[in-house]
C-alpha positions in Angstrom: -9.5 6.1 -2.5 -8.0 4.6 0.5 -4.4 6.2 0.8 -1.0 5.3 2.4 1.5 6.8 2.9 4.4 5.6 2.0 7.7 8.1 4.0 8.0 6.5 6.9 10.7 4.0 5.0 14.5 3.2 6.3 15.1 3.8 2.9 14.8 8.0 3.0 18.1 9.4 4.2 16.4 10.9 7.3 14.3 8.1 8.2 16.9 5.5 8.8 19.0 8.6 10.7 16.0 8.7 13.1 15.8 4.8 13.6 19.6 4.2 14.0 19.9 6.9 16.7 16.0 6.1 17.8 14.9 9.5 17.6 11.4 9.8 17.2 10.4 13.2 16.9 11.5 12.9 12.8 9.4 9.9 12.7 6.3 11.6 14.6 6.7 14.6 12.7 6.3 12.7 9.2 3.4 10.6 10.4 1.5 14.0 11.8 2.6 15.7 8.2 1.4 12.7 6.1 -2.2 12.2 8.1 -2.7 16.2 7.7 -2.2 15.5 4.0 -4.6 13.3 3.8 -3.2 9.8 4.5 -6.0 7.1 5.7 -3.0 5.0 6.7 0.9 4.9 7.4 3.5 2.7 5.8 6.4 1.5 8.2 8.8 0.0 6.7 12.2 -0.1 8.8 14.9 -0.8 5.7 18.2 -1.4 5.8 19.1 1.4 8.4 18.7 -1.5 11.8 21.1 -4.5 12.5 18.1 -6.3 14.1 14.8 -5.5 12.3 12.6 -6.7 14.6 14.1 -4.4 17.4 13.9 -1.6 15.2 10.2 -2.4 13.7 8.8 -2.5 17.4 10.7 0.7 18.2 9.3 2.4 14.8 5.7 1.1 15.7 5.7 2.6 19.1 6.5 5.9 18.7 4.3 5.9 15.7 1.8 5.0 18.2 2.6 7.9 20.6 0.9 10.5 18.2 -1.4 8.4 16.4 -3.9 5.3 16.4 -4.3 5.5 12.1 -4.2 2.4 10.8 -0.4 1.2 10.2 0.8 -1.1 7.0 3.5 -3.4 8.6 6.1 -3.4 5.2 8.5 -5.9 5.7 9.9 -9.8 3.9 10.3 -11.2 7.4 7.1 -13.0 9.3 8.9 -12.7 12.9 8.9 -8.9 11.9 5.7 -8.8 10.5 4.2 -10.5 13.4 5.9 -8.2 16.3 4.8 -5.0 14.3 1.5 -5.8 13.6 1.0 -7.0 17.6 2.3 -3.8 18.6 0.3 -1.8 15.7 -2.8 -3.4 17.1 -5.9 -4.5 14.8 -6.8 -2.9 11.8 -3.6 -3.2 10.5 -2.3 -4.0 6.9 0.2 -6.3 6.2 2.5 -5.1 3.2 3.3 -7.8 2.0 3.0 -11.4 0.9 3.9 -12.7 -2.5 1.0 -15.1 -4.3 3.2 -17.9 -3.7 1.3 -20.7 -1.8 3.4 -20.9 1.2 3.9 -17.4 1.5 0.3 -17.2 1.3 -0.5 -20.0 4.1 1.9 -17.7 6.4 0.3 -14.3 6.4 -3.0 -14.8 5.8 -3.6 -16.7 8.7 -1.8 -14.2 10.9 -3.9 -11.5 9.2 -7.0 -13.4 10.6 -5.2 -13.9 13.7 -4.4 -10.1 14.2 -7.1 -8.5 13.0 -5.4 -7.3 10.0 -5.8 -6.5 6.3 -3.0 -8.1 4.0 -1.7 -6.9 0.6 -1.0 -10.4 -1.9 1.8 -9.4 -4.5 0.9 -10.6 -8.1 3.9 -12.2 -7.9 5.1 -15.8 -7.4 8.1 -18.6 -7.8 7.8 -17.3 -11.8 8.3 -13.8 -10.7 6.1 -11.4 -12.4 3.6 -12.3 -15.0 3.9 -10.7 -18.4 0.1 -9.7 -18.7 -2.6 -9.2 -16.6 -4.1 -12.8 -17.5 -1.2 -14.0 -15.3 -1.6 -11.5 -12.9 -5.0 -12.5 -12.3 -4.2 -16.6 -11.9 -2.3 -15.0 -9.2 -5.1 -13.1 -7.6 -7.0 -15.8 -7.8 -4.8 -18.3 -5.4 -4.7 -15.7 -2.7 -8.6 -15.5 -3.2 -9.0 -19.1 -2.7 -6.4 -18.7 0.1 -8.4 -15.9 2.0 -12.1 -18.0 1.4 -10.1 -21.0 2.9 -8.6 -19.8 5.9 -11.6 -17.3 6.8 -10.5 -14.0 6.0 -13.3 -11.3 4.7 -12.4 -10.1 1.2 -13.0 -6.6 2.3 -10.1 -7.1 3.5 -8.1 -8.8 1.1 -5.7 -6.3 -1.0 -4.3 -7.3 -4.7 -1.2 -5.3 -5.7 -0.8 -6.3 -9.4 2.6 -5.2 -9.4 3.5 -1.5 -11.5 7.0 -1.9 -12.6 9.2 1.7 -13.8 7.8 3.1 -17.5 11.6 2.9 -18.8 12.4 -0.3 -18.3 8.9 -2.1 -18.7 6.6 0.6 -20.0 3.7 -2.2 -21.9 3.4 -2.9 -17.9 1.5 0.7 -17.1 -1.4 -1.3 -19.7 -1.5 -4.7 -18.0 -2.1 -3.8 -14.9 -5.1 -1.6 -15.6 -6.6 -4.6 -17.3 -5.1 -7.1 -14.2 -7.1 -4.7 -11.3 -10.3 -4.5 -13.4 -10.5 -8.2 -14.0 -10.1 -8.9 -10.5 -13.1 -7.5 -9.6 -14.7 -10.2 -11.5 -12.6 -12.7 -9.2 -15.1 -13.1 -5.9 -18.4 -11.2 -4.9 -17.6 -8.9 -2.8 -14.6 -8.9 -4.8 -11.1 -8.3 -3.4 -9.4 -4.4 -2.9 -7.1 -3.2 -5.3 -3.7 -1.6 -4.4 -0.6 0.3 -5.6 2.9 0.5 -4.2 2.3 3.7 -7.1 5.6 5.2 -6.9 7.3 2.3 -8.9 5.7 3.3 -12.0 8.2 6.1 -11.9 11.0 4.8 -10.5 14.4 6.2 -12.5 12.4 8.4 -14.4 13.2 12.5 -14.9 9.4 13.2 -14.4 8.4 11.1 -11.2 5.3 13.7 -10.5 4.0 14.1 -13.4 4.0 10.0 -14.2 2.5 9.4 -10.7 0.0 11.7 -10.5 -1.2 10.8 -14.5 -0.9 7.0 -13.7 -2.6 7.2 -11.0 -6.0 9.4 -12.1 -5.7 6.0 -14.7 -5.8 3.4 -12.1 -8.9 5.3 -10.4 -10.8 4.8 -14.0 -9.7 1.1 -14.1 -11.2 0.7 -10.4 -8.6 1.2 -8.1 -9.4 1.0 -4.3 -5.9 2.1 -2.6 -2.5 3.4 -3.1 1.1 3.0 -1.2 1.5 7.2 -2.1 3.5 10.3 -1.5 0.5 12.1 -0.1 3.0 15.1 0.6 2.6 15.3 -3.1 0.1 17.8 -3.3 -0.8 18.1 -7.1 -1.0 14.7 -7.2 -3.7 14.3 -3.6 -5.5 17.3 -6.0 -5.7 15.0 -9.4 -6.7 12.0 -6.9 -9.5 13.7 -5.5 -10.7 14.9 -8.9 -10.9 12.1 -10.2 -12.9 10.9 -7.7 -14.9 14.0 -8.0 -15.4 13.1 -12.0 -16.3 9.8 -11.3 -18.8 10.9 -9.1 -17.4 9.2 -6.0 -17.8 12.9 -4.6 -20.4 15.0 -4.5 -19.4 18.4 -6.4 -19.0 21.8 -4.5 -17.4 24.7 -6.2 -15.1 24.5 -3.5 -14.0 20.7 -3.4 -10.1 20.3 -2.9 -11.1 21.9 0.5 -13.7 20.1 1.4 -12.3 16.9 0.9 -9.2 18.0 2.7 -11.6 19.1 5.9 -12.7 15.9 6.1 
């Protein structure tokens, strides 16, 4: 499973600390931590802590880019923002997000053409969230269509059919397992799968435990990629497990290292 990690958010206390005062050694320091743990890629995402976002996300970007050349997902609302990380990221980058929304599509796919870029389409759209995974999928399908039409390789098209919190919408958890296995019926080569995973947790008093059991789920239904706490050790163990018992790895008696050596 293709994982990324999600710390480097505005939203942790220490993170926007770091970009308000733009001191990047806490920001380095997380993206070295995170890639040792086995991220394939880094979230940036620069919250509320800047009075000019786009300032801040180039700022973020570049000292990311000081200790590392991993791929980056550029999370951010705002195409100006988008479009200034992702030059700065370089290509291979993800862009996190776009909602399924036509004209939200017609914006950031083409820029993910543009840039070289991978882009993650939201099952989401002017209705919001669909209730089941039948709607999630007539979602999935526009930004399918979109991607064919404006040139962009489904390898690198990534559908996030949207985990909502197990205490407020806990039939979700059910949908979307059905919503990422039907959309690898959508194209051939079908679209990526993804998971902004720690949502399915959100308010809850055991946040580990339902991320790490959700997720081993989501790898039987097909999932290709996580937004993750890869710092989260028990949970990068269950992953690569799972991946193990699906026999997506080869078996050594030894395994958790191995796959950590990589």
């Amino acid at each position: 499973m293709y994982s990324i990690g999600e710390r480097i958010n505005g939203m942790f206390k220490s993170v926007g600390a770091a970009i308000r005062e733009q001191d990047p050694a806490p920001i380095q320091e997380l993206a070295r931590k995170q890639l040792a743990a086995g991220a394939d890629a880094l979230d940036v995402n620069v919250g509320p802590a800047a009075a000019d976002p786009l300032v801040a996300m180039e700022w973020l970007v570049k000292a990311i880019r000081e200790v590392t050349d991993a791929p980056l997902a550029i999370d951010t609302t705002k195409p100006e923002v988008m479009r200034r990380g992702l030059e700065v990221a370089g290509p291979g980058s993800i862009i996190n997000s776009t909602k399924g929304q036509q004209e939200q599509l017609d914006i950031f796919i083409p820029m993910a053409v543009e840039l070289q870029a991978s882009v993650i389409a939201l099952t989401i759209d002017e209705a919001g969230i669909p209730r089941d995974a039948n709607g999630r999928a007539e979602i999935a399908l526009r930004a399918v269509a979109s991607a064919m039409e404006h040139g962009l390789d489904m390898e690198r098209l990534m559908i996030d059919a949207v985990i909502l919190p197990a205490n407020v919408a806990q039939p979700t958890a059910g949908h979307v397992l059905e919503a990422i296995r039907n959309v690898k019926l959508l194209a051939d080569p079908a679209p990526k799968t993804v998971l902004g995973l720690s949502n399915v947790s959100q308010g809850t008093q055991q946040r580990p435990l339902i991320n790490r059991t959700y997720l081993v789920m989501a790898l039987t239904a097909g999932l290709d990629a996580a937004i993750l706490d890869v710092l989260d050790s028990e949970m990068m163990d269950a992953m690569i497990t799972a991946e193990l018992l699906l026999n997506q790895a080869v078996y050594c008696d030894d395994f958790l290292r191995a796959y950590r050596s990589r």
